[in-house]
N, C-alpha and C positions, 0 to 999 in steps of 0.2 A: 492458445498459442502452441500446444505441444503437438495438437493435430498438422498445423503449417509446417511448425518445425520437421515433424517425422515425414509431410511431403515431401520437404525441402531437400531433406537427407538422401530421402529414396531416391529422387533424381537427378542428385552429384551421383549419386552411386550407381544409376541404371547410364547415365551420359560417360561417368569413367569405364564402366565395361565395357559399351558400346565401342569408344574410341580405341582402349585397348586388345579388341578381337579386331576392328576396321585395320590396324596397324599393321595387326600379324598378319591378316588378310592383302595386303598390299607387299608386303616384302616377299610373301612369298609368290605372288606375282611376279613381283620383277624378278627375282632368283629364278622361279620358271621359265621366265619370257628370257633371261641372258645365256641358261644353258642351250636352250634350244636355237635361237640365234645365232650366238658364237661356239658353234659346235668345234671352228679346229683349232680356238685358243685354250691355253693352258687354264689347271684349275685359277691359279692363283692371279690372273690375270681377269677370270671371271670374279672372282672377287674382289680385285679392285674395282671391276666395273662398278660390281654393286653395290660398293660401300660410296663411290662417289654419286651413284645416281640417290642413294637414301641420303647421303650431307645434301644434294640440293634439295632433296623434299623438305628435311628438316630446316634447311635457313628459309624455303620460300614457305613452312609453318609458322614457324618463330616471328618473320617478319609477319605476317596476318594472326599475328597471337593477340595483339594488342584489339582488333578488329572482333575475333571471333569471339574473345573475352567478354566484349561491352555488347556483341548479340544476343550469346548464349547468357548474359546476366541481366539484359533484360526482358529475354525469352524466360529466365526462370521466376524473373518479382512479376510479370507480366500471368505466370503460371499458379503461384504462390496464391496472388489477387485474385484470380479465378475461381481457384480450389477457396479461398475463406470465404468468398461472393456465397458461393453454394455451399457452402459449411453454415452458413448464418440463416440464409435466405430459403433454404429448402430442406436442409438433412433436418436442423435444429427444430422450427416451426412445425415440421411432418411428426417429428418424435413427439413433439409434445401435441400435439394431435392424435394421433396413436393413442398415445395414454391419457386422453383426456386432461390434461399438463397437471398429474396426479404428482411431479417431479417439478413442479414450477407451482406452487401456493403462490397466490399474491395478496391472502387477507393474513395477517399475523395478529394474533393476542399475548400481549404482555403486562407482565406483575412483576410490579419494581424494577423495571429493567431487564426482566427476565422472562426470553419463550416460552409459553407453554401449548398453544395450539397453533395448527395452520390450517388454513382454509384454501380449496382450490379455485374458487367465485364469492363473490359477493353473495351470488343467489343461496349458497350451501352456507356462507356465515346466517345470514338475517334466518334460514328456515332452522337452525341447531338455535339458532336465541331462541325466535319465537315458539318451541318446542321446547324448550328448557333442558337440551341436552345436553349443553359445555356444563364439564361439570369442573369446572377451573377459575379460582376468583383471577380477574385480570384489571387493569386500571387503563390502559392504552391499548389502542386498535390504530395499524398500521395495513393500507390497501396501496399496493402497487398494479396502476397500468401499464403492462409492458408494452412494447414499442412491437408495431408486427414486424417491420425489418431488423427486429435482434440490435437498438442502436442503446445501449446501458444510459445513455444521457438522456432519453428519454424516456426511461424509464418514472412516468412522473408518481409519486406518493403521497397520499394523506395521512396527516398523524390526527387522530381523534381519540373518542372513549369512549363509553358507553354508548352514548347519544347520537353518536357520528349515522347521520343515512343520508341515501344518495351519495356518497363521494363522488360519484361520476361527475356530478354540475362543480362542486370542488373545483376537480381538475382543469375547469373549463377557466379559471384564475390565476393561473401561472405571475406569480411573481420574478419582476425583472434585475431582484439585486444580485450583488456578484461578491465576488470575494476574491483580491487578493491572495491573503493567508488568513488561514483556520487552523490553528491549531490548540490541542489537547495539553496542559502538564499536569503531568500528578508522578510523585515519588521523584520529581528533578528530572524526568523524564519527559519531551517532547512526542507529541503526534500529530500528524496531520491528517485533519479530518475531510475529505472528499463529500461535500453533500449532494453533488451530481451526478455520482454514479457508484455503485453498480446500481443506485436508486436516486433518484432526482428529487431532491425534497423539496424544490424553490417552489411552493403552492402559496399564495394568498392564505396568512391566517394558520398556515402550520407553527406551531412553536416546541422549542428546542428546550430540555431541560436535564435535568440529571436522570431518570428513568432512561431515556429518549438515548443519551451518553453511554448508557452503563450497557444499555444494549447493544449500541453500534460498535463498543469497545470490544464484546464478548463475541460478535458476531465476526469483525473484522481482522480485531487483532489478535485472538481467545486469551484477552485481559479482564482480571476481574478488580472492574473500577469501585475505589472507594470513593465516598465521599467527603475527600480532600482533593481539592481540584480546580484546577481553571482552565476560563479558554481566552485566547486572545486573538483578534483579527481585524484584517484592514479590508473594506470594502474598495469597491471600483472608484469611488468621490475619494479615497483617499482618509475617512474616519477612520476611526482604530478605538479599539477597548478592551479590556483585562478586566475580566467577570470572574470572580471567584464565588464557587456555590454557597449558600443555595442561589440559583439566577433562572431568569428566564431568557428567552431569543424567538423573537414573533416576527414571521416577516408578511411586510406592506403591500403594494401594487411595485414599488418601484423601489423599496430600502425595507431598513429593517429597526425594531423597537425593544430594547434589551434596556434590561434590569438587574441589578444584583446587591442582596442584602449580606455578600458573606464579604469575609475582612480576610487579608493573607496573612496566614499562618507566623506567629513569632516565634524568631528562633529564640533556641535555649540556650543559657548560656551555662555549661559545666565546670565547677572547679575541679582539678583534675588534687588528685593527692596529696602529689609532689609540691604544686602550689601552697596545701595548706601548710606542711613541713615544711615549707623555705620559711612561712609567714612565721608560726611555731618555735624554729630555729632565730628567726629576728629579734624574737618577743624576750627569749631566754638571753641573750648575746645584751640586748638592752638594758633588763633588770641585773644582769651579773653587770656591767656596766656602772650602772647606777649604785651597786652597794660598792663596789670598787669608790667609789667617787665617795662615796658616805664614810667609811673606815677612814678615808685619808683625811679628810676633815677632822675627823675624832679626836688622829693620831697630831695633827697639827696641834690641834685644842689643849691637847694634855700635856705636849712640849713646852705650850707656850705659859699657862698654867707653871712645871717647873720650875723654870729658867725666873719667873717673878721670885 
């Protein structure tokens, strides 16, 4: 977007030069063309000329301002389209062609949640295995096929492990469920999770879990997810559920298979100081109370005692 954007810029910026050198370029036209004309009228007479021949230019602008506005703004989304057409489709694809997409990994190894290698092909992961070169213990292997038109939603991915071969036939299972909302809480804090892009995870048989979270968290948001956490979401049918870790999320042909053994979090409850002082203060005020109450009974007893 910043690439559009600085197009965009540039030609507000070359279209306002343009018009204002065309401006200067025309009035002095016409101030040439009135001197020379009305050679035996007074100055100031030539300048009224030429201040009423530039008010009509500007009302007959003004009035096609509205006109050239909605041209020149669709001449520029029309431009904009163009430039990101070839910003996607050519500049991007050639780069990483050039560099062999040394700058675009699409095999990833992760331990616990956490990067530790990339790989530029399949073919360069499976030969460092079969070679016993990675020299990094990992638990999860993530392979993104990117889209050759640069389209992020399809960008589709398999989540495996050690065992994962061929992903390619994988991808050839594209699971058709949807989502509503996804989203992440942990710390009272809300996220939402995108699993369609900037990587597409809808595959037949990929599943979702806290590793899988703690990655997308660190990669997305550079949050370092603990494990206190849920996720909650409502698919396309309108289901919904609130999984708190540890859980899984496995998705079908057409829907999805989620589990979860954790419980939410209980809150605590604090007595604060002051509370146990007020309590403390009760307690004293009571038994001073109560001997007040005892004495007086004493003092009756002994009056009456007398008085016999």
């Amino acid at each position: 977007m910043n690439f559009v954007t600085n197009i965009a810029d540039f030609t507000i910026d070359v279209a306002s030069f343009i018009g204002n050198v065309s401006y200067q370029w025309i009035d002095i036209v016409f101030m040439s063309g009135i001197f020379i004309i009305h050679l035996d009228k007074s100055y100031d007479d030539k300048m009224k000329i030429h201040d009423s021949i530039m008010n009509e230019c500007n009302s007959w602008c003004k009035n096609k301002y509205n006109d050239i506005c909605y041209e020149v703004g669709w001449k520029t989304c029309e431009l904009i389209t163009h430039c990101k057409q070839f910003h996607n489709k050519i500049i991007i694809p050639s780069f990483h062609n050039l560099t062999s997409n040394y700058f675009k990994p699409c095999v990833f190894l992760i331990r616990h949640g956490i990067e530790v290698m990339a790989f530029t092909s399949w073919d360069q992961y499976e030969t460092c295995k079969n070679e016993n070169t990675i020299n990094q213990e990992y638990d999860t292997v993530l392979y993104t096929q990117y889209d050759v038109e640069e389209d992020s939603k399809k960008n589709y991915t398999v989540i495996g492990d050690h065992n994962l071969n061929s992903p390619d036939s994988n991808l050839k299972h594209k699971s058709n469920v949807s989502f509503i909302i996804f989203q992440l809480t942990t710390e009272g804090t809300k996220y939402d999770i995108s699993l369609k892009e900037p990587m597409n995870f809808f595959i037949k048989d990929n599943t979702l879990n806290y590793p899988f979270f703690k990655w997308y968290m660190k990669r997305i948001y550079n949050i370092e997810l603990s494990e206190c956490f849920s996720i909650n979401y409502m698919t396309g049918d309108m289901s919904i559920a609130n999984l708190h870790n540890p859980f899984y999320i496995k998705f079908n042909d057409d829907g999805v298979t989620s589990f979860s053994s954790g419980k939410p979090k209980e809150s605590i409850v604090v007595l604060h100081e002051d509370n146990e002082d007020n309590e403390d203060k009760e307690d004293n005020e009571d038994k001073e109370d109560n001997e007040d109450k005892e004495d007086n009974e004493d003092n009756e007893d002994k009056e009456d005692v007398d008085m016999e």
